[in-house]
C-alpha positions as CSV (number, residue, x, y, z in Angstrom):
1,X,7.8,2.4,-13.5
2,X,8.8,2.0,-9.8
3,X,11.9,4.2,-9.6
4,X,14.6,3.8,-6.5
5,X,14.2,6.0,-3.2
6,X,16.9,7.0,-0.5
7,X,17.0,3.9,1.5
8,X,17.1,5.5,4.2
9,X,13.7,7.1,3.5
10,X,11.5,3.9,3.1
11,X,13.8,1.0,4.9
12,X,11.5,-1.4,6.4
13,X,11.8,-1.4,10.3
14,X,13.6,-4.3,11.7
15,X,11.4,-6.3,14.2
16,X,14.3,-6.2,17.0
17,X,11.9,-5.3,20.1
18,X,9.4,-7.7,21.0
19,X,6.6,-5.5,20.5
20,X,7.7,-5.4,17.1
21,X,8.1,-9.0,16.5
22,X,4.7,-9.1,18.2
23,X,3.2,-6.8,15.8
24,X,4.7,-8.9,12.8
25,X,3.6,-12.1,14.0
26,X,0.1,-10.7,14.0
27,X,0.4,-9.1,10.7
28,X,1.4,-12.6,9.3
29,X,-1.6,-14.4,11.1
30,X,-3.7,-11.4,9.2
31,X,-1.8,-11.7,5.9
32,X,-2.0,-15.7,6.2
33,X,-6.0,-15.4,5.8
34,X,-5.9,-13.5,3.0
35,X,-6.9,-10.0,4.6
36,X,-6.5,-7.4,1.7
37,X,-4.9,-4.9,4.8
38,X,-2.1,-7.0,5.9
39,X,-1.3,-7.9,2.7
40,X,-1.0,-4.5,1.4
41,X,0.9,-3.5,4.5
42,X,3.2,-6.1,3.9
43,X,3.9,-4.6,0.5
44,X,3.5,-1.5,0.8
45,X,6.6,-1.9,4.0
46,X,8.8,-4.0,1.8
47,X,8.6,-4.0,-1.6
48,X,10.8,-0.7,-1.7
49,X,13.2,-2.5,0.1
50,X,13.7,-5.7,-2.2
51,X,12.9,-4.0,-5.6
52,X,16.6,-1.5,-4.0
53,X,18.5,-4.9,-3.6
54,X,17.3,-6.6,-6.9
55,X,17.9,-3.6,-9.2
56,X,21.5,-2.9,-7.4
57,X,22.2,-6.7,-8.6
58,X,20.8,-6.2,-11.8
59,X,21.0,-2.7,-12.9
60,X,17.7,-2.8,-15.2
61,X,14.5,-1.4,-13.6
62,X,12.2,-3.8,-15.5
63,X,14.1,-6.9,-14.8
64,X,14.4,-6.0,-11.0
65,X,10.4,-4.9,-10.8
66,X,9.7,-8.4,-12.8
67,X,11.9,-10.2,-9.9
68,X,10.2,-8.0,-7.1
69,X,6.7,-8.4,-8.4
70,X,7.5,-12.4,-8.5
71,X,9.1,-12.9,-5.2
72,X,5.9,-11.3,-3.7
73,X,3.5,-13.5,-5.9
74,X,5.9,-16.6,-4.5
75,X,5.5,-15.5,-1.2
76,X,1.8,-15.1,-1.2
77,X,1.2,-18.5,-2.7
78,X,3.4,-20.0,0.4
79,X,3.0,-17.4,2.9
80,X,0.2,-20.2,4.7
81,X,3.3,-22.6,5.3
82,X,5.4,-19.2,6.4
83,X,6.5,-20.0,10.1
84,X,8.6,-17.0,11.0
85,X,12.7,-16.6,10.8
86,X,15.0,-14.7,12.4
87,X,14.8,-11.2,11.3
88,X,11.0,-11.8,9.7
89,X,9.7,-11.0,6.7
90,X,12.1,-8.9,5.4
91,X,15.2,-11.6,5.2
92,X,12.5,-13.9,3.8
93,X,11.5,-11.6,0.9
94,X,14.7,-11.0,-0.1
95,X,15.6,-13.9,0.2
96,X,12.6,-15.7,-2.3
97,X,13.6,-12.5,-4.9
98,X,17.3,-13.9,-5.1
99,X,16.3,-17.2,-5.4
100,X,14.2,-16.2,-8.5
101,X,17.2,-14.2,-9.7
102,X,18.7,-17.5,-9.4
103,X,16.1,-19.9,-11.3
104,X,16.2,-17.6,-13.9
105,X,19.9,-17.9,-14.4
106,X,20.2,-13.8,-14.3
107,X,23.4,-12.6,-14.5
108,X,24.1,-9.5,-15.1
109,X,26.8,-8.4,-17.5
110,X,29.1,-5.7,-16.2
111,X,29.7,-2.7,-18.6
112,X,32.7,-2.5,-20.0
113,X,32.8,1.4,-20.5
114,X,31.3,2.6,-17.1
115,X,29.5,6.1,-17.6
116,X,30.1,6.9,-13.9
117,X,31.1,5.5,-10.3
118,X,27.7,3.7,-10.1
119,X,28.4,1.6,-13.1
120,X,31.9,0.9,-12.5
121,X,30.9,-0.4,-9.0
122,X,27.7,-2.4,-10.5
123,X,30.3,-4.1,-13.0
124,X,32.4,-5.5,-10.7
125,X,30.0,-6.4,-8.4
126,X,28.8,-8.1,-11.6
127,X,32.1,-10.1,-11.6
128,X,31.1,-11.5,-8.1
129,X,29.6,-15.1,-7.4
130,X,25.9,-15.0,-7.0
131,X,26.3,-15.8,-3.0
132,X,29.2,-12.9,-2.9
133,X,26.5,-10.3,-5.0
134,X,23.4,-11.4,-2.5
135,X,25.5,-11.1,1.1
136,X,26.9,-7.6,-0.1
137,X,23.7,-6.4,-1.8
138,X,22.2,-7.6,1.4
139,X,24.4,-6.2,3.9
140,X,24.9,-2.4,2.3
141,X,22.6,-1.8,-0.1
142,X,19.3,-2.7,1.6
143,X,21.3,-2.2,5.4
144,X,20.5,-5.3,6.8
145,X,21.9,-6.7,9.8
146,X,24.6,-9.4,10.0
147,X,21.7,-11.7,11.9
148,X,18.9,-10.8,9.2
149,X,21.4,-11.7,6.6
150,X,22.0,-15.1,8.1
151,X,18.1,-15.7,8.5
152,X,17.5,-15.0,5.2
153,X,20.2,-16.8,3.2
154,X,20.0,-20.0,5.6
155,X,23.7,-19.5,6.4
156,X,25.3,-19.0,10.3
157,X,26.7,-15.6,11.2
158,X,29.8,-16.6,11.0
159,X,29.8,-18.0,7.3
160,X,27.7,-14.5,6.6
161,X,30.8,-12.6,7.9
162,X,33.2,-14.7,6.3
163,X,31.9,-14.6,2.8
164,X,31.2,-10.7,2.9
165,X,35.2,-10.5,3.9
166,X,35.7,-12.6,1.0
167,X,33.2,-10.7,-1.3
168,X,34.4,-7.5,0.0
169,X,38.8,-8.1,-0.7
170,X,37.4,-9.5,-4.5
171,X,35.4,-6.4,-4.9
172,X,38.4,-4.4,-4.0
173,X,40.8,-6.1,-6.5
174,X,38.2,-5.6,-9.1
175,X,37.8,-2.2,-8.9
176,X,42.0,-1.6,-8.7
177,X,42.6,-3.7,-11.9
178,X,39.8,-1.8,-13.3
179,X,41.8,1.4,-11.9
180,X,45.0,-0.1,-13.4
181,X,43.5,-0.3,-16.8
């Protein structure tokens, strides 16, 4: 069973130079015919990172390695039509894993006894709407930037910064009426 790292041990590099966006462009050409080499690369850079998000959404390691393992499937059975977006193919990834969270109507259910700090906080993130769960998920759990963020949920900076202020002040009355309690 894949088990969580650090983050900040495995995060996949942002393409922000252009020899890095180079580089991914050609590892998407290489992926795109089928070469076993990029395509391990690809998973071997990312899958880390989207198996953190999904299982920080959903708390249970075989549902967020089910969601992982089918967002990659997903995105090897389209990656010929995959044209790149801004922030490349780590936006995109996590973007096709919340979308699956989302066919599958997974919610998860927060606990209502929280063992720890981790629990309380993954319950009332719980409480959140599915767009307010991906952007902070997103954003602080996997450490992406406010431009990746946009790129991978199709939304504009602005609305990405708006909805995590929104997400964020819910979160923070969730967890004082929990305190209250």
């Amino acid at each position: 069973m894949v088990q969580p790292q650090r983050m900040e041990d495995d995060m996949p590099p942002a393409p922000i130079t252009p020899q890095a966006a180079a580089d991914e462009r050609e590892l998407v050409i290489r992926a795109q015919r089928y070469e076993p080499e990029a395509l391990e690369e690809i998973y071997d850079t990312y899958f880390d990172a989207v198996y953190r998000a999904i299982f920080a959404r959903v708390g249970d390691h075989t549902v967020a390695e089910a969601v992982t393992g089918q967002a990659f499937l997903t995105a090897l059975e389209i990656l010929p039509k995959y044209h790149r977006r801004p922030g490349g193919l780590h936006p995109w990834l996590q973007y096709l894993a919340a979308r699956e969270l989302r066919a599958h109507g997974w919610r998860p259910t927060p606990g209502r006894h929280p063992v720890h700090e981790a629990d309380e906080l993954r319950g009332a993130l719980a409480e959140l709407t599915p767009d307010q769960q991906e952007v902070l998920t997103m954003r602080f759990l996997v450490g992406m930037p406010v431009e990746a963020v946009a790129a991978g949920t199709g939304r504009r900076r602005g609305q990405v910064r708006a909805l995590q202020h929104r997400a964020l002040q819910a979160l923070l009355r969730l967890l004082a009426a929990r305190d209250a309690a």
